[in-house]
C-alpha positions as semicolon CSV with decimal commas, in nm:
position;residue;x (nm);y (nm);z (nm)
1;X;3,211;-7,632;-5,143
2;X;3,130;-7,948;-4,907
3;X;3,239;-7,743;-4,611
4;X;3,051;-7,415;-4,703
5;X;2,724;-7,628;-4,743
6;X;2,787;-7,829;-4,402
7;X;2,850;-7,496;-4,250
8;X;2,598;-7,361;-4,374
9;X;2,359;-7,654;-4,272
10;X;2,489;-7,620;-3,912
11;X;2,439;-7,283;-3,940
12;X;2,076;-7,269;-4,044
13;X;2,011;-7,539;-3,744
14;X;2,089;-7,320;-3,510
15;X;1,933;-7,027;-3,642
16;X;1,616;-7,260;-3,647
17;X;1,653;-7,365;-3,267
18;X;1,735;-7,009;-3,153
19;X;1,445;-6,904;-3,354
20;X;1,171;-7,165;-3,234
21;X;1,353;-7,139;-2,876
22;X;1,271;-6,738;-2,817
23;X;0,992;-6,752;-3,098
24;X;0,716;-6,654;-2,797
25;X;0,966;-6,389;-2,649
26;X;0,996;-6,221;-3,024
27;X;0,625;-6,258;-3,083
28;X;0,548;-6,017;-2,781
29;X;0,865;-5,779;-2,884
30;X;0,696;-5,794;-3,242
31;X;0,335;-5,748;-3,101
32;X;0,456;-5,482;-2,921
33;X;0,641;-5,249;-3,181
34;X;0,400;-5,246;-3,418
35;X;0,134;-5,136;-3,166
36;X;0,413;-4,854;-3,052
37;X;0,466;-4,756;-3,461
38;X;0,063;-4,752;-3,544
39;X;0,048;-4,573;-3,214
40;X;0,332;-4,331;-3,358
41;X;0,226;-4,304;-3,729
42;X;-0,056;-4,105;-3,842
43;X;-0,344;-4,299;-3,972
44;X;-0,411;-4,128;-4,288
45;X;-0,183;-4,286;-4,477
């Protein structure tokens, strides 16, 4: 159980740091496909 959590705790940190590292990059990719997707989806929805 100790092990799972401190796994899991290491785990999560680097999940954060990749996150808040390529958090910019992902915001553009985001930005991005959704404009592509409302571009591609009708609008009377």
């Amino acid at each position: 159980m100790l092990a799972r959590l401190k796994y899991g705790k290491t785990n999560a940190v680097l999940f954060t740091t990749y996150i808040g590292s390529s958090m910019s990059n992902l915001q553009a990719i985001i930005e991005a496909a959704f404009e592509k997707r409302a571009e591609i989806t009708p609008k009377n929805r």
